[in-house]
N, C-alpha and C positions, 0 to 999 in steps of 0.2 A: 311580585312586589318585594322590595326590600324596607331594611330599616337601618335606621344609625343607634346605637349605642353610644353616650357618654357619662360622664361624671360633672358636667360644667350646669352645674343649679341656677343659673343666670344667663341662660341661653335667648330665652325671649325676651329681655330686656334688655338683650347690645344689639342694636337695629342691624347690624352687618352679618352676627349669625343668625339672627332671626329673619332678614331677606334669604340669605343660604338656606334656610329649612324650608321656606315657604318655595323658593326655587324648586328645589329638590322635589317637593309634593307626596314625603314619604314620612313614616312617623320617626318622630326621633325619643328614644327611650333614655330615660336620667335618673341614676343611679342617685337617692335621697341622701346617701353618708357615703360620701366622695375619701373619705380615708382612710378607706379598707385595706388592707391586705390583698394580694391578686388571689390567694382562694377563697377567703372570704365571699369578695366578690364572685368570684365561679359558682358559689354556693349560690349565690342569691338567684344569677343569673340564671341556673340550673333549674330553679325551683320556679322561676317567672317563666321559662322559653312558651311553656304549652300556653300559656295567657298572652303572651306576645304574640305567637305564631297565629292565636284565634284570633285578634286585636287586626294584625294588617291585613289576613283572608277578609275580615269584615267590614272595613273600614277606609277611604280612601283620603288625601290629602296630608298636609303636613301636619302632624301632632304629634304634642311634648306630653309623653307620660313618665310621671316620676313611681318611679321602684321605691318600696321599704325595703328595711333589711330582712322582710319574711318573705319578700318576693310578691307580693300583693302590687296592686297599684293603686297609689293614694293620692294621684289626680291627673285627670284628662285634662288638655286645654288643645281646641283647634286653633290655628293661627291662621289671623288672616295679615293683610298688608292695610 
């Protein structure tokens, strides 16, 4: 199983990437402070993988989970159509 990575906080409320997610049927992860620095971000990123990586092993369909900057995740939302 894969996942998508973005910064776009408005994903499931533009009906066009929110069809694309629900296509796709994979979780799509959103970085909560979209103005980071590209290490900053690596940091967060770094600190979330093993919660991500547990998150699509257990989990099937398209969802939008949003990353803090501590690397936690501070909300699931399944999407449907």
């Amino acid at each position: 199983m894969s996942a998508s990575i973005t910064k776009d906080r408005d994903l499931r409320y533009r009906p066009r990437e929110k069809a694309a997610a629900i296509a796709a049927g994979r979780p799509v992860f959103i970085l909560t402070k979209g103005n980071l620095r590209a290490e900053a971000m690596a940091e967060i990123l770094v600190k979330a993988l093993p919660r991500m990586t547990r998150f699509v092993r257990r989990n099937t369909g398209a969802w939008i989970i949003r990353i803090d900057t501590e690397g936690k995740f501070s909300s699931k939302v399944l999407l449907t159509a």
